[in-house]
C-alpha positions as CSV (number, residue, x, y, z in Angstrom):
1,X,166.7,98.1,186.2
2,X,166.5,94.7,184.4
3,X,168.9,94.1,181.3
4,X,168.0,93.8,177.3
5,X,167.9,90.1,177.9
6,X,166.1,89.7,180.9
7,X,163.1,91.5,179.5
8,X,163.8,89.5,176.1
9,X,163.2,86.2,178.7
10,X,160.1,87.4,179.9
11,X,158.8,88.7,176.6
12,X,159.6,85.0,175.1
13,X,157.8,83.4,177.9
14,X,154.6,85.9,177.8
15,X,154.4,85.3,174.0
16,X,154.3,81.2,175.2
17,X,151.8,81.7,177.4
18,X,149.5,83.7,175.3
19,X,149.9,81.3,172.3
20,X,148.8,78.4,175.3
21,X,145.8,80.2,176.1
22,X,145.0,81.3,172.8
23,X,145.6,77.4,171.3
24,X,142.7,76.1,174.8
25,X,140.6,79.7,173.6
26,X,140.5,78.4,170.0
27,X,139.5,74.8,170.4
28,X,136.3,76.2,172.8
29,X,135.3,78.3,170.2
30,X,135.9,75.6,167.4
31,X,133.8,73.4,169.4
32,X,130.9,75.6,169.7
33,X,130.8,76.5,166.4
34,X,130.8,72.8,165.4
35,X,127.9,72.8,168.1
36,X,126.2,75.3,165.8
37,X,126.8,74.1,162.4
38,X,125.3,70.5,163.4
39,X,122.6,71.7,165.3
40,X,121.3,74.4,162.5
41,X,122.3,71.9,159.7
42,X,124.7,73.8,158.2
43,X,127.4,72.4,156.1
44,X,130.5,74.5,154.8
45,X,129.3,74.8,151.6
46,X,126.8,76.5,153.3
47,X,129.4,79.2,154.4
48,X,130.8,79.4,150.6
49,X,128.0,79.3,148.5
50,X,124.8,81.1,148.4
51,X,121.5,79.4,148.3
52,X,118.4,80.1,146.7
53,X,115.1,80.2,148.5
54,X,111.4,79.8,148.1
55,X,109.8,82.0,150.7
56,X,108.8,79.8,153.1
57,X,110.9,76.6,152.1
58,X,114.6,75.6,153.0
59,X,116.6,75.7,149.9
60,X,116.9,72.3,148.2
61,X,119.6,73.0,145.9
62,X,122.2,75.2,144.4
63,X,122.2,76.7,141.1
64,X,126.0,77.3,139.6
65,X,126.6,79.9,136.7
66,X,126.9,77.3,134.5
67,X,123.1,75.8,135.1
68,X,124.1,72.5,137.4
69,X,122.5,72.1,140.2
70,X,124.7,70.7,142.9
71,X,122.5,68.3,145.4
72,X,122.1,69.2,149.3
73,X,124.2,66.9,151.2
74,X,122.8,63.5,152.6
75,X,125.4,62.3,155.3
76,X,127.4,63.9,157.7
77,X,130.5,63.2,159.6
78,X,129.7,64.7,163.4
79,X,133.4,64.8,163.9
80,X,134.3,67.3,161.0
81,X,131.2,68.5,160.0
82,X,132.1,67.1,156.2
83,X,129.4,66.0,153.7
84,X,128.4,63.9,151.1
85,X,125.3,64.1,149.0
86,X,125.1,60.3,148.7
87,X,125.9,60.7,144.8
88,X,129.5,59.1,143.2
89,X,132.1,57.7,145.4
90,X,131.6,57.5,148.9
91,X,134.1,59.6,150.9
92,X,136.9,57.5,153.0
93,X,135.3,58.9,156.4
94,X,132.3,57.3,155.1
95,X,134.0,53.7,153.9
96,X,136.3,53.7,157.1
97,X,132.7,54.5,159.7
98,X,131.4,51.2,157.6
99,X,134.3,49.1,157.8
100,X,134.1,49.6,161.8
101,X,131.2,48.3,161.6
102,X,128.7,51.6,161.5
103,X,125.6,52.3,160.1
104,X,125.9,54.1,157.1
105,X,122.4,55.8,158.5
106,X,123.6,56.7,161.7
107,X,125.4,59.7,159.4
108,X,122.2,60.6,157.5
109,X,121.2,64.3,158.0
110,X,117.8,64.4,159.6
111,X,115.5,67.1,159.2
112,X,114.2,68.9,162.9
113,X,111.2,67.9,163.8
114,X,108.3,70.8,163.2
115,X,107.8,71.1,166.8
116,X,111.5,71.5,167.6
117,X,112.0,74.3,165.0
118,X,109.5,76.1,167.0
119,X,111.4,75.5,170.4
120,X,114.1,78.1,168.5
């Protein structure tokens, strides 16, 4: 019969080895949801805040309680999924992509074409 802290040993190393797998698990699903987000266009302000729609229309903008609108965002970073509507400061992803010498284009948000929406 094995003692208190032999199964204690093997308990610790179980737990490692779960949080291992879990940590490889969690990056795979990170990465498909990523996947997702860039491929549907959806930002996370997407995931916080609720969108009014025009039958038939994507949403344009967001109305808060207090009547601003808040503008749909322009660029995206592929890397984090962050945004920027193209309005005020540009964000330091943004600045440091330009300083190495990138397109501030190559981060515009570009609609799907009709006949790829249709592929879905």
């Amino acid at each position: 019969m094995p003692t208190y802290q032999e199964l204690k040993a093997k308990a610790g190393a179980l737990l490692k080895q779960a949080e291992t797998l879990r940590n490889k698990e969690v990056r795979a699903v990170i990465a498909e949801i990523k996947s997702k987000m860039a491929e549907y266009e959806i930002t996370l302000d997407d995931l916080k805040t609720p969108t009014k729609r025009v039958a038939g229309t994507r949403a344009r903008t967001v109305t808060k309680a207090k009547g601003t609108t808040v503008s749909k965002p322009k660029y995206r970073n592929p890397e984090t999924g962050a945004t920027w509507t193209g309005h005020g400061k540009a964000p330091n992803w943004l600045k440091e992509a330009e300083a190495n010498n990138t397109a501030r284009d190559d981060f515009l948000i570009r609609k799907a074409s009709k006949a790829s929406r249709q592929m879905r």
